[in-house]
C-alpha positions as CSV (number, residue, x, y, z in Angstrom):
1,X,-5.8,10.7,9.9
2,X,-3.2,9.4,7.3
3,X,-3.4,7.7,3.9
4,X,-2.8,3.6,4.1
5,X,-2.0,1.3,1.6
6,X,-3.5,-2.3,2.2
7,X,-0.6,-4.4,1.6
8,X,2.4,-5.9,-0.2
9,X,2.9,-9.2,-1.5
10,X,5.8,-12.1,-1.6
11,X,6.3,-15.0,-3.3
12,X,9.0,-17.7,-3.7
13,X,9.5,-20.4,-5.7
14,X,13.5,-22.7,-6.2
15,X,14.4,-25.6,-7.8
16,X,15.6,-27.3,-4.8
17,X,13.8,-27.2,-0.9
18,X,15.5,-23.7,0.4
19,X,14.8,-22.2,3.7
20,X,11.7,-20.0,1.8
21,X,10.0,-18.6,5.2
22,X,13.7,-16.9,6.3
23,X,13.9,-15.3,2.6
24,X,9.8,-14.8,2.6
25,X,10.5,-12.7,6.3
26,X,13.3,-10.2,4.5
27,X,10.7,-10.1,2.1
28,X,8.1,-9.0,4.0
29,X,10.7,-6.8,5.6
30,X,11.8,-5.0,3.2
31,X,7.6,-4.4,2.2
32,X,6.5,-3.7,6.0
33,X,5.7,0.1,5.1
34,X,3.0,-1.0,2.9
35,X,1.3,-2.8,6.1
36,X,2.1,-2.9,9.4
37,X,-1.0,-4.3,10.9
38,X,-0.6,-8.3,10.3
39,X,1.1,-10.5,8.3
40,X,2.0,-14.0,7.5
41,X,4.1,-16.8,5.3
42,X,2.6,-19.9,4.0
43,X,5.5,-22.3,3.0
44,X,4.6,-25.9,0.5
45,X,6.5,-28.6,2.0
46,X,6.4,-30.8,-0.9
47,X,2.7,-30.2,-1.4
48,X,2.0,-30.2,2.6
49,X,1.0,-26.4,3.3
50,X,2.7,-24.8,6.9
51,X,1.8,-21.3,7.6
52,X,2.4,-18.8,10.5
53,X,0.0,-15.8,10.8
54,X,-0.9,-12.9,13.2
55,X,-1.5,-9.5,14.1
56,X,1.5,-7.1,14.7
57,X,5.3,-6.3,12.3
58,X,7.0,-8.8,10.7
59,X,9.8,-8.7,13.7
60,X,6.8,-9.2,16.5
61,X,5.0,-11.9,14.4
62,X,8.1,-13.8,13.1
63,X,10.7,-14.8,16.0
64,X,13.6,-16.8,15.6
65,X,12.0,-19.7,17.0
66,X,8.9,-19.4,15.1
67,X,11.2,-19.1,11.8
68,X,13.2,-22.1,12.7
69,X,10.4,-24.5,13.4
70,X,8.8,-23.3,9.7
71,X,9.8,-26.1,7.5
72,X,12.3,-26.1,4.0
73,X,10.4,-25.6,0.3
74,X,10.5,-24.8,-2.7
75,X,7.9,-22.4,-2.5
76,X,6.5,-19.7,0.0
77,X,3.9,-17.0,-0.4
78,X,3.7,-14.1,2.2
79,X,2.2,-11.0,3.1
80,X,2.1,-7.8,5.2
81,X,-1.7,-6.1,5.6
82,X,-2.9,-3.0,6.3
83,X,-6.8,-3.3,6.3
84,X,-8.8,-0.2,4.2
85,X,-11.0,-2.7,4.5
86,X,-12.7,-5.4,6.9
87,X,-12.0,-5.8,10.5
88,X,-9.1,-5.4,12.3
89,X,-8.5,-8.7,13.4
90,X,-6.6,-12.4,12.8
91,X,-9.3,-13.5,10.9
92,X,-8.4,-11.1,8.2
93,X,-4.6,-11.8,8.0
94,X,-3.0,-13.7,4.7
95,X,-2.7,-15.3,2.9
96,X,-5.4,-17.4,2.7
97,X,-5.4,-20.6,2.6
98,X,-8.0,-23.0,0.6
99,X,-8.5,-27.1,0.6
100,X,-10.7,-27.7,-1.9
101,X,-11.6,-31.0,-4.0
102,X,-8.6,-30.6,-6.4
103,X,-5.8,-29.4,-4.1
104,X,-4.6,-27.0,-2.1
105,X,-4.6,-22.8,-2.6
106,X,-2.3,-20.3,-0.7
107,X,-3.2,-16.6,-1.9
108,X,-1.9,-12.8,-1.2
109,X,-4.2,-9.9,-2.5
110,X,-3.3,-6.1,-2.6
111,X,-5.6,-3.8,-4.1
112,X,-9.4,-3.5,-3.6
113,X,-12.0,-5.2,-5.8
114,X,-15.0,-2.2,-7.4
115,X,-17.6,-5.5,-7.4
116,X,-16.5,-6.9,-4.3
117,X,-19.3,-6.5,-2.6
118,X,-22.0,-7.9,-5.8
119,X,-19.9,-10.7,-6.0
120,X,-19.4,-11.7,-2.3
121,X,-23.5,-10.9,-2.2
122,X,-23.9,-14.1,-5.1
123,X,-21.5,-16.4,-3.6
124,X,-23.5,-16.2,-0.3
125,X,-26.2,-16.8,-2.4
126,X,-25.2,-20.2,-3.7
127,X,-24.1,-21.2,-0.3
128,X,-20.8,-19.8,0.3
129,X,-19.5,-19.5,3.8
130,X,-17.5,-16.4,4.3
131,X,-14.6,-16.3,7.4
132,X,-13.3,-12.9,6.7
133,X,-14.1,-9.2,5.7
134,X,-11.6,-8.9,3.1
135,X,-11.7,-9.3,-0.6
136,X,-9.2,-11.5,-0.8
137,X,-11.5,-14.3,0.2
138,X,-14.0,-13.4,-2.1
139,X,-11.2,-13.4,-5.2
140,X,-10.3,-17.3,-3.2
141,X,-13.7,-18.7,-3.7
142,X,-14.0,-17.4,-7.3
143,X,-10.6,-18.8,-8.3
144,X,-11.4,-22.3,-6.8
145,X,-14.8,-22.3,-8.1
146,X,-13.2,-21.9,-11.6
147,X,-10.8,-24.3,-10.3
148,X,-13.5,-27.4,-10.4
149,X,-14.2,-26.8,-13.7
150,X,-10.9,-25.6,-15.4
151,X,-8.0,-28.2,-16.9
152,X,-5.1,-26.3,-14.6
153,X,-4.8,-23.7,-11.6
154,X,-4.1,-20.6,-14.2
155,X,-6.8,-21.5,-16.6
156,X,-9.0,-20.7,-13.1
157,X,-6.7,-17.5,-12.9
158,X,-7.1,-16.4,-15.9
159,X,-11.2,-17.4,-15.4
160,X,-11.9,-15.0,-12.7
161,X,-10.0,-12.6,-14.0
162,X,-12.7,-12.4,-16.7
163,X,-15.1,-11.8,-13.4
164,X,-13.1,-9.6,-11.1
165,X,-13.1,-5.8,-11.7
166,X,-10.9,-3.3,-9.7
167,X,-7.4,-3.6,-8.1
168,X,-5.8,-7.1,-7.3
169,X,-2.3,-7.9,-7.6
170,X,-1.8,-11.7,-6.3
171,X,0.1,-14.1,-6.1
172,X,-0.9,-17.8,-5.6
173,X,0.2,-21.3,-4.3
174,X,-0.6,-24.2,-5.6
175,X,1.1,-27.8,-4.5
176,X,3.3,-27.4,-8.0
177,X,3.3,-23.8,-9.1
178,X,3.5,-20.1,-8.0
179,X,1.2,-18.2,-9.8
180,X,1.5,-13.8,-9.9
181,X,-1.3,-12.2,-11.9
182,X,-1.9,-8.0,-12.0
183,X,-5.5,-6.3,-12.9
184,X,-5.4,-5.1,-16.4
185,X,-5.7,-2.0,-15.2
186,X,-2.7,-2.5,-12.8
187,X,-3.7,-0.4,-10.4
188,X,-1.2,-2.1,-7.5
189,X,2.7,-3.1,-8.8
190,X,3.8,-5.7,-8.9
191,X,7.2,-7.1,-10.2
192,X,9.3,-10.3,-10.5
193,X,12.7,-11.0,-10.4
194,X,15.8,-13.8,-10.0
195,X,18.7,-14.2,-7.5
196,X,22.0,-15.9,-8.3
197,X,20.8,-19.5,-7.3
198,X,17.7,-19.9,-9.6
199,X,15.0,-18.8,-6.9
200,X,12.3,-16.8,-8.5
201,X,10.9,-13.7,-6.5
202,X,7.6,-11.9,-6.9
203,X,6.9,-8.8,-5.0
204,X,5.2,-6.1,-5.0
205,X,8.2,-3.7,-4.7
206,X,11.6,-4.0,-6.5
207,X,13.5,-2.7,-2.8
208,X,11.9,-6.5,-1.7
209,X,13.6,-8.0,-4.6
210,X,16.7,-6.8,-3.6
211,X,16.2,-6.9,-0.1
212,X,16.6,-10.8,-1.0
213,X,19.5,-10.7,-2.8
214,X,17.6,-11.2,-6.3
215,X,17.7,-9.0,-9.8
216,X,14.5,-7.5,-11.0
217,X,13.4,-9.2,-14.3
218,X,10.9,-6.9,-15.0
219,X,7.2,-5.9,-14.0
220,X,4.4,-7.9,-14.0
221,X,2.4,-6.3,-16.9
222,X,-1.3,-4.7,-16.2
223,X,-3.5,-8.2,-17.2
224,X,-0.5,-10.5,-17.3
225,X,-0.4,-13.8,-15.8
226,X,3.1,-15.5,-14.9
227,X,3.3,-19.1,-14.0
228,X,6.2,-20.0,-12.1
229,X,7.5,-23.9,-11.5
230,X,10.2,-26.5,-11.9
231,X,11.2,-25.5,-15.8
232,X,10.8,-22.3,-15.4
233,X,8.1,-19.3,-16.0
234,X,5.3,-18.7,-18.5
235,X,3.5,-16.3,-19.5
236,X,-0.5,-15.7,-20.2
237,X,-1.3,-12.6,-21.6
238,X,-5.4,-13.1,-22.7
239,X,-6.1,-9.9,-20.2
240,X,-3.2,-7.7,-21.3
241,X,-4.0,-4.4,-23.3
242,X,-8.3,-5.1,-22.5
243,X,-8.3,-2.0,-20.0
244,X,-6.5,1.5,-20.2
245,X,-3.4,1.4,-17.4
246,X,-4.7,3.0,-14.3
247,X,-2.0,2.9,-12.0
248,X,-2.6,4.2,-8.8
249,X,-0.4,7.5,-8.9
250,X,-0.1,7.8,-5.2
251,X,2.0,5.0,-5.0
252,X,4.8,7.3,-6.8
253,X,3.6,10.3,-3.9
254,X,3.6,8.3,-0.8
255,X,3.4,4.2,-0.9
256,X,6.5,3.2,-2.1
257,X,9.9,3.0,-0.7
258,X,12.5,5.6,-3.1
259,X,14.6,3.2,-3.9
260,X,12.0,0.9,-5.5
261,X,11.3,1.3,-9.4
262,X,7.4,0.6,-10.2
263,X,6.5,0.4,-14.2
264,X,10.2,1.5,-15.0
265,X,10.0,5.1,-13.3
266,X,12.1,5.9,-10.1
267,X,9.9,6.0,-7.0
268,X,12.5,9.1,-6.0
269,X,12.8,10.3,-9.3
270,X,9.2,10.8,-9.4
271,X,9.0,12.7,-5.8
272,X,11.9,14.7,-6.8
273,X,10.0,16.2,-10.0
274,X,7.5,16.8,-7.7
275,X,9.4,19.4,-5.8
276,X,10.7,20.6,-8.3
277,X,7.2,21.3,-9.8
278,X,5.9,22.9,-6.3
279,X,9.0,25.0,-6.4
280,X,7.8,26.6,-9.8
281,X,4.2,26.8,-8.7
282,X,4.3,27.9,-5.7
283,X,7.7,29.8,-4.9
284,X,8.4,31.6,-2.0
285,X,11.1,33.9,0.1
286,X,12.3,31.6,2.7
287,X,15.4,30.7,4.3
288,X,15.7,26.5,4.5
289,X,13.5,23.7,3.0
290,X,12.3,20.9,5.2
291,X,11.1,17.5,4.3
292,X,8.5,15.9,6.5
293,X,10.1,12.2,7.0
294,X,9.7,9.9,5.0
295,X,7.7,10.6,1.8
296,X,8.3,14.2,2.2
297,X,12.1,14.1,1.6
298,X,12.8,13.5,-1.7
299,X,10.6,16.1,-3.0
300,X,11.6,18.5,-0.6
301,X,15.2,17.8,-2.3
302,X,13.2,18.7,-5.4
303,X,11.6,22.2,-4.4
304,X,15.7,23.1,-2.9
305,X,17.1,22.7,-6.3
306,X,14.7,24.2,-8.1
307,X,14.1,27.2,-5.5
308,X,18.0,27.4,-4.7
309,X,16.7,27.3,-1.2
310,X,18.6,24.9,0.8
311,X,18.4,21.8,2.2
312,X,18.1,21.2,5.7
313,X,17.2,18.4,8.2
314,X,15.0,19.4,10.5
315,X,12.4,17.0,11.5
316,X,13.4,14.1,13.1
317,X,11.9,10.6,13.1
318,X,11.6,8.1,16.0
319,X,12.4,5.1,13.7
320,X,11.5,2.6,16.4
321,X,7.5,3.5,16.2
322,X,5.5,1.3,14.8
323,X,1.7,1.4,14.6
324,X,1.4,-1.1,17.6
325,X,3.0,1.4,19.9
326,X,0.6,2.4,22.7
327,X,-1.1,5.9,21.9
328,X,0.1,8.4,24.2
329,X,-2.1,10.1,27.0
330,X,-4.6,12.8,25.6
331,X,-2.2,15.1,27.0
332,X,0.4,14.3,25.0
333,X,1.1,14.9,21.3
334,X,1.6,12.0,19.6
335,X,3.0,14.1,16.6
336,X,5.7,14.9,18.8
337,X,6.5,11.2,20.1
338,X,7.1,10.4,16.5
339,X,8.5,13.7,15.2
340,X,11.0,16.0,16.8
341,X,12.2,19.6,15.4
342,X,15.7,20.6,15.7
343,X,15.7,24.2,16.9
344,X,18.9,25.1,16.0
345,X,18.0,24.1,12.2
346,X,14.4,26.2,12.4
347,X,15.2,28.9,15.0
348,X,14.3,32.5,13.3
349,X,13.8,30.8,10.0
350,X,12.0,30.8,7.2
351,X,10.6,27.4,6.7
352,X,9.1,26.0,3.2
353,X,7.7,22.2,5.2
354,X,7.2,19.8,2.6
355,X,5.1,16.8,3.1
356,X,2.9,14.0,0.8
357,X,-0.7,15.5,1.2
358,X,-3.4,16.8,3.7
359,X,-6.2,15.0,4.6
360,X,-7.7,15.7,7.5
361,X,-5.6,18.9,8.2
362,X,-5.1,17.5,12.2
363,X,-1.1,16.0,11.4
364,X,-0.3,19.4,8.7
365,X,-1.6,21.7,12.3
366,X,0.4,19.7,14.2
367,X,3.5,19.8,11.8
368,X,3.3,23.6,11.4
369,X,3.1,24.3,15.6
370,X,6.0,21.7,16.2
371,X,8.0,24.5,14.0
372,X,7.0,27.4,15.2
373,X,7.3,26.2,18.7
374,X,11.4,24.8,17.5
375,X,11.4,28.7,16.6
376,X,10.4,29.0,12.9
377,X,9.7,32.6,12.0
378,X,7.3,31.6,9.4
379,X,6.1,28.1,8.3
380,X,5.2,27.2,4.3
381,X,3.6,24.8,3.7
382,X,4.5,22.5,0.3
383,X,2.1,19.3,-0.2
384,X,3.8,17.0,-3.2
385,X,-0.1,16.1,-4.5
386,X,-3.0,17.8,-5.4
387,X,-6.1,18.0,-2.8
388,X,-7.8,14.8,-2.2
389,X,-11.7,15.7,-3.0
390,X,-12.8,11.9,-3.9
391,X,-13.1,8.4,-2.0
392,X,-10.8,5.6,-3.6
393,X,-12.2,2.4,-4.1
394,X,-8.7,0.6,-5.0
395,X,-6.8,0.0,-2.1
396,X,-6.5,3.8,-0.1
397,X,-8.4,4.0,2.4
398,X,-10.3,7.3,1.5
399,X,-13.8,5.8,1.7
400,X,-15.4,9.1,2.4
401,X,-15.5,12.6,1.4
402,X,-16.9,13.7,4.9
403,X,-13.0,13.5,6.3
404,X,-11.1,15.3,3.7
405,X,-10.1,18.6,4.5
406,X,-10.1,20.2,0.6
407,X,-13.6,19.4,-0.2
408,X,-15.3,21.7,2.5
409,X,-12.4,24.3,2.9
410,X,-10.5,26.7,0.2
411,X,-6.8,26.4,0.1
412,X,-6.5,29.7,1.9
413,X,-8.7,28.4,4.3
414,X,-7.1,25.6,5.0
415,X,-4.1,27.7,5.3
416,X,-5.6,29.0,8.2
417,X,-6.7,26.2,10.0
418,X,-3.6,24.5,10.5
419,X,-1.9,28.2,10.5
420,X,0.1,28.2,8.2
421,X,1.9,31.6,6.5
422,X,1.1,30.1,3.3
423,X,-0.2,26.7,1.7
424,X,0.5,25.4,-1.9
425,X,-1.0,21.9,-3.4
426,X,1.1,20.3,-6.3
427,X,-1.2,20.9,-9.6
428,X,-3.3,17.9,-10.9
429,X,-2.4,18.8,-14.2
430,X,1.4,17.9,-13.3
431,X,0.6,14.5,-11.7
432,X,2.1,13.6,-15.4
433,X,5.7,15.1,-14.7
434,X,5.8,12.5,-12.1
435,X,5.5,9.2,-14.4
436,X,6.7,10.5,-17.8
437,X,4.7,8.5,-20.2
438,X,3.4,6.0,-17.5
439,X,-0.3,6.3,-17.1
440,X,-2.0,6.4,-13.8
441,X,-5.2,7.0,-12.1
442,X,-5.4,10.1,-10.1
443,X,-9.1,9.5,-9.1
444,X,-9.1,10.5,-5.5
445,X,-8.0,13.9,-7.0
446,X,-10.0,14.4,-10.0
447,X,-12.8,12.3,-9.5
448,X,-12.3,10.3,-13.3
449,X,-12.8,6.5,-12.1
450,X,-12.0,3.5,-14.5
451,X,-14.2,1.2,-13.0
452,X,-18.2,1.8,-12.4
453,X,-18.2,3.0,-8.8
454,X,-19.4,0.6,-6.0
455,X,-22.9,1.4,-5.0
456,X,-22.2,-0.5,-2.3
457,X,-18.6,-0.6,-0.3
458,X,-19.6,-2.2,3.0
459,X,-17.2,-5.1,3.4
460,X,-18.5,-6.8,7.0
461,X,-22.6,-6.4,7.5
462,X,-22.8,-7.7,11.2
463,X,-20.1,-4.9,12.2
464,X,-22.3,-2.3,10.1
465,X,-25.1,-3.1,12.2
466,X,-23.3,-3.4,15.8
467,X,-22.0,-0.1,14.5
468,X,-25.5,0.9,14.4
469,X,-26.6,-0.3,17.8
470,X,-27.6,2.3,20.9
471,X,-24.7,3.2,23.2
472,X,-25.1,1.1,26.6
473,X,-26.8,3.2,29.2
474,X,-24.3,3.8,31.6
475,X,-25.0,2.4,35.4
476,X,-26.0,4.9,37.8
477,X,-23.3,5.4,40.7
């Protein structure tokens, strides 16, 4: 098992029709490690809404053709899913897309709601018809039900936010305006910025941004509401400063790309520091320092220069995996499909291995025999964040404490397990080395939540209870 993120978010919005789905795809291109399970463009044709949507990467779900048959606009929304919650289907893929009585709605969600299931529970109640498992539709029938009574499309923003509680960064079509808006605790970045032509870009990731050709402005703030259009952008700050900043602090450890910036603090910066941290915490003789690709680089870069151990590639990383590729036969380790040790690098060496975090302990096992097998003499083990002991309720998909590794097993222990010559965690009272002053929420960790924890995080009832059902007897031969 590995940590997932649930999404990343795109928005467009010019002065003049442009070709918004081709820049919306770089977009989503440039975000595709956030999700790699579906993903989709919606594109406003002059207030008539043309969208593409399915299940696979942006480069399976988006072909030429497919690209060239979307029509110009001025404005675009996209997004790229990974589902921590709901099925795993096309129902589920965004954005989503609402006709109601006073137009049309196109919305993108990253981030998970802590009431999502008490307020999905009263919409059904008044009559509400639900297509999908995700929370994203429940956030699209509160906006539009504020919509009917609200004087403009953000006042109905701004309205629900007064309802929702928990992580949602969005962004929203209407037939005239873009619309961005980020939890006041910003749990899930989000940024905007402007390329050289006048086309505004929101995104959940500056490397998007740029991947476009644009210059990041600035981030969206935690409660802030920006409203993009013809004249320009405004914005609504009625939410800001009502909640402490809670941003998530694994997307510094292991969501974002390095070359993004989130809140002002370098993405590699912040990994960096983290090695550097490990490598005063938990030193240790050894001949080279290897990063686990891709999170697991920069801080590895860290614990060198701190340790004066150096630097060597040794893992290799089939870059031409995604997660549709067919799992391999039981006999085969998948580990190794996507990873490769080069023996010449590890052979009769020392080995510090950094990587992000443990959860399970299955992938750290496998990590630690791939080296020893490419002839490692001994195998450290450096993980850039502390334990994970709690469930997250904000967009990881740690739903359960029954899978994590750290809450039933010491760190010697786990040591053990995935055999290991030695195992060191970065210190949770260092998470703040990585952000500087930014603050964060390092719940999973510490068990400190800023919301009131769900009592209930079911998202689909009808796949709870087939879930439920007796096997099938099998036939007799």
């Amino acid at each position: 098992m590995s940590i997932h993120e649930e999404c990343g978010v795109f928005g467009v919005i010019a002065p003049e029709p442009i070709n918004a789905a081709s820049i919306s795809y770089y977009g989503l291109y440039a975000l595709q490690h956030r999700g790699q399970e579906s993903c989709g463009i919606v594109v406003n044709d002059d207030g008539l809404f043309v969208s593409h949507k399915d299940m696979g990467l942006v480069s399976e779900v988006f072909s030429g053709d497919i690209l060239s048959r979307m029509p110009l606009g001025k404005m675009a929304v996209a997004h790229a899913r990974y589902g921590t919650t709901g099925g795993t289907n096309r129902n589920n893929c965004q954005p989503i897309e609402v006709n109601h009585q006073k137009g049309r709605m196109a919305l993108a969600h990253n981030g998970n709601l802590a009431n999502a299931a008490e307020l999905r529970n009263e919409l059904e109640l008044s009559g509400a018809i639900f297509h999908t498992t995700s929370d994203t539709e429940t956030i699209a029938y509160i906006v539009t039900k504020e919509r009917l009574t609200s004087p403009s499309i953000e006042e109905a923003v701004s309205r629900a936010m007064n309802i929702l509680d928990g992580a949602y960064s969005l962004v929203l079509m209407s037939a005239q305006k873009l619309i961005c808006a980020r939890d006041p605790y910003g749990f899930r970045p989000l940024c905007f910025g402007k390329t050289p032509d006048g086309v505004y870009v929101v995104a959940s990731e500056s490397c998007a941004i740029k991947a476009v050709g644009g210059e990041v402005i600035r981030d969206v703030e935690p409660g802030e509401i920006l409203v993009f259009s013809d004249s320009g952008y405004v914005s609504r700050r009625e939410h800001c400063g009502k909640k402490p900043k809670k941003l998530c602090i694994f997307e510094y450890i292991y969501f974002a790309r390095p070359d993004s910036r989130i809140d002002g603090v370098s993405v590699h910066e912040a990994r960096f520091r983290a090695g550097r941290v490990l490598a005063q915490t938990h030193p240790v003789k050894a001949d080279i320092v290897v990063g686990v690709p891709d999170s697991g680089l920069d801080a590895a870069l860290g614990y060198s220069e701190e340790s004066g151990i150096p630097y060597r590639i040794g893992l290799i990383k089939n870059k031409y995996i995604g997660r549709t590729f067919i799992e391999p036969d039981s006999r085969l380790d998948k580990v190794k499909i996507k990873l490769s040790a080069i023996e010449d690098v590890v052979r009769g060496k020392r080995v510090v291995l950094v990587d992000d975090s443990i959860v399970r302990g299955t992938t750290s096992g496998r990590l630690v025999k791939l080296m020893r097998e490419a002839g490692a003499k001994e195998v450290h083990m450096r993980i850039s964040s502390p334990p994970f002991l709690h469930p997250c309720y904000y967009g990881t998909d740690i739903d359960s404490e029954q899978h994590l590794i750290a809450c039933h097993h010491s760190t010697d222990e786990i040591a053990g397990i995935i055999s290991a010559d030695s195992l060191g965690y970065l210190p949770i009272d260092s998470l703040s080395c990585l952000t500087g002053n930014c603050e964060y929420c390092s719940a999973c960790f510490g068990g400190d939540y800023p919301t009131k924890i769900p009592t209930d995080t079911r998202k689909d009832r009808f796949e709870q209870r087939l879930s439920q059902l007796p096997p099938k007897k099998k036939k007799k031969e």
